[in-house]
Phi, psi and omega in degrees: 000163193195161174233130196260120160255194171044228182233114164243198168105200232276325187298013170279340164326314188247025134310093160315152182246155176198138237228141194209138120292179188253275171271134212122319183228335180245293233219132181324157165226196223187112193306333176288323220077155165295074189275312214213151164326298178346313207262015206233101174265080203278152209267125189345120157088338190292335185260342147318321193284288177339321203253000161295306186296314199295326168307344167278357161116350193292146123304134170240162181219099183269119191232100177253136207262129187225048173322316195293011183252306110053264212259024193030060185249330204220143140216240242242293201320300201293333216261333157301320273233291166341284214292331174300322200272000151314284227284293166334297186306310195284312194285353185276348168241043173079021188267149155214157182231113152349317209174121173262101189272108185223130159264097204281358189289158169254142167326327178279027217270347192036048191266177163272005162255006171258152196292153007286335168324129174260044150312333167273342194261350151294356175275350195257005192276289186308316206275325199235162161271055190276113205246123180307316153278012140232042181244139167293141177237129157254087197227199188229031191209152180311309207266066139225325142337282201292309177325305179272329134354283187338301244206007169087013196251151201275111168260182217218108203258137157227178194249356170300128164106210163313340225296292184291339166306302194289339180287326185304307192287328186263098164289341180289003175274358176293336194294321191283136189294138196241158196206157174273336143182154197358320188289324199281312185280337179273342173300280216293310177298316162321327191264342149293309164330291185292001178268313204299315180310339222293000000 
């Protein structure tokens, strides 16, 4: 499932793509869920970053697991609600995200699209011209690791969210490159971006 913001059309062509968890990573994230704009926060510098890849030539795509709709803690409304002031926030600092990718399923729900399952992200392989293996996935949890493993896409640990839980607890996430936090890991992709141009 999925929600279309932003800007497309044929110059998206001549784009590079890049990949967002969500919470965690854009926005605090929160052992309760996210319920309300109210409680949906962006974490200092993450909507600057943002609007950094865009200035950079990037698309962004944000693919997120939203159990709490699932579990009746939120539903479809709040969680659109969510997504504006996300959206608001961003556009007030020249920033936009292409697409919000979401899964609403509970975990016991055994569907494909909720992460570490890749089910969104071959839905965002179909929808857009994105070659999954050479696109970065940025998230803060073992299962957003995996995720992008799943489809060849490079991921990228920042320590925000779960981020530093998950390095301590998984030692096989040292191979992965880490960061402290978003604004920091989009300085290191921009900056692989201009070797590769170069």
């Amino acid at each position: 499932m999925g929600i279309l913001h932003g800007r497309g059309g044929l110059l998206g062509l001549l784009m590079s793509f890049i990949i967002l968890d969500r919470d965690g990573v854009i926005n605090y994230d929160s052992d309760d869920y996210i319920k309300s704009p109210d409680e949906w926060q962006a974490i200092p510098g993450s909507l600057n970053a943002i609007a950094q890849l865009n200035r950079s030539g990037f698309r962004v795509l944000v693919v997120t697991n939203q159990s709490g709709v699932a579990r009746g803690y939120y539903d479809l409304d709040i969680l659109s609600l969510i997504h504006e002031k996300l959206m608001r926030e961003l556009a007030a600092v020249g920033g936009y995200i292409d697409e919000i990718f979401f899964c609403l399923h509970h975990p016991d729900d055994a569907c494909e699209c909720r992460k570490p399952k890749p089910g969104l992200l071959y839905e965002i392989e179909e929808k857009y011209p994105i070659n999954l293996t050479e696109t970065f996935f940025i998230g803060d949890s073992i299962v957003d690791v995996h995720a992008a493993q799943s489809v060849g896409c490079t991921p990228i640990l920042v320590l925000t969210g779960k981020g530093e839980k998950a390095l301590k607890t998984y030692p096989e996430l040292a191979a992965i490159s880490s960061f402290p936090d978003l604004s920091k890991a989009v300085e290191y992709v921009v900056s692989q971006q201009r070797k590769n141009n170069d």
